[in-house]
Every structure is written in C-alpha cells, then in structure tokens.
C-alpha positions in Angstrom: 165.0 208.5 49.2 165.5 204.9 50.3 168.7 203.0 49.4 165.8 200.4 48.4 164.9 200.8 45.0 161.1 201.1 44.8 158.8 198.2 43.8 157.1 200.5 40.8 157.5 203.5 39.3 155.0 206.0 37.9 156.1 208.8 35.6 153.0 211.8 35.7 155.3 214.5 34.6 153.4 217.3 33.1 150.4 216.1 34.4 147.8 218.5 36.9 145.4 216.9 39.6 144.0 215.0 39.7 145.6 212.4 37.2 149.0 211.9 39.4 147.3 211.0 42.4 144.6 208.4 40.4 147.4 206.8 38.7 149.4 206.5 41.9 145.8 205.0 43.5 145.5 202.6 40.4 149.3 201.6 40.5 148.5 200.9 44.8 145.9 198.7 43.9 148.4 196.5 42.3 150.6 196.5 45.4 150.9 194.2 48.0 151.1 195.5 51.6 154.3 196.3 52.4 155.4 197.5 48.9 156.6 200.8 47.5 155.7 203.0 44.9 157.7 205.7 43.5 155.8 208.6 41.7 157.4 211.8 40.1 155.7 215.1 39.4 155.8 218.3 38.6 152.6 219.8 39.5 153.1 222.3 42.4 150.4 221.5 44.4 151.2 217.8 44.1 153.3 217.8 46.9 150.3 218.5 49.2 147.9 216.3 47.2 150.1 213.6 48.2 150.1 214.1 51.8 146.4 214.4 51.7 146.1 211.6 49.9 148.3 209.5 52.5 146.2 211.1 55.8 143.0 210.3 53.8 143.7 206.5 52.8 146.3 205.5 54.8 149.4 204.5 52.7 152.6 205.5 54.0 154.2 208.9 52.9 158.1 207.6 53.2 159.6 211.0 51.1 159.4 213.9 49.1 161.9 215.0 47.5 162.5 217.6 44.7 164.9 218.6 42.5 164.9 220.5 38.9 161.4 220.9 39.2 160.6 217.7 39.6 158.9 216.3 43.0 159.4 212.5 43.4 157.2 210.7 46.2 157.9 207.7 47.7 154.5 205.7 49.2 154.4 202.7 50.8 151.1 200.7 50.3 148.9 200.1 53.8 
C-alpha cells in the first residue's frame, strides 16, 4: 500500500456483493478526482469485483493487498 495514507476509508468486513462495491461507489461519489479510497473486505470474490468494477467505471485500481483474511483495496477516484 501507498506510504500515503488514503483520503477515506470504508470498513465492509463481513459483508457479500454486492454491498462492498456500492458503498465503495457511494463513498467515490464523495471524492474529488485525484483522491483515494481505502476499502477492506473479506468477501472472496471481492478481490475480482473490484477489478471489474475499476475496468467498468474507470477509477484507478492502485493495490490489493491481503492479509489474515482480510483484502484491503486501494482506488483512486477518475
């Protein structure tokens, strides 16, 4: 991960698709371009939802990390 913290954070532990990936969308929205969003999960297939999601709408896939089960994500808003 970036040395830089993240501008936000969303915590969607325990949560299955597609809620990570609309609260990541919703926290976007409150981005400006440029900015960086930090999201942690542990659904297994979020790991590919998020790299769809990035191909699809065009935000920045910076990382993916994992570790203890759970996957953090860093994004950077288009």
């Amino acid at each position: 991960m970036s040395a830089t913290p993240p501008d936000a954070e969303i915590d969607a532990r325990g949560l299955n698709c597609p809620l990570p990936i609309l609260r990541a969308k919703r926290a976007l929205a409150g981005l400006v371009s440029g900015q960086t969003l930090a999201v942690q999960t542990t659904d297994i297939h979020a790991v590919l939802d998020f790299q769809a999601f990035c191909r699809q709408t065009g935000h920045g896939l910076l990382s993916q990390t994992e570790a203890g089960g759970v996957a953090t994500h860093l994004l950077r808003k288009r």
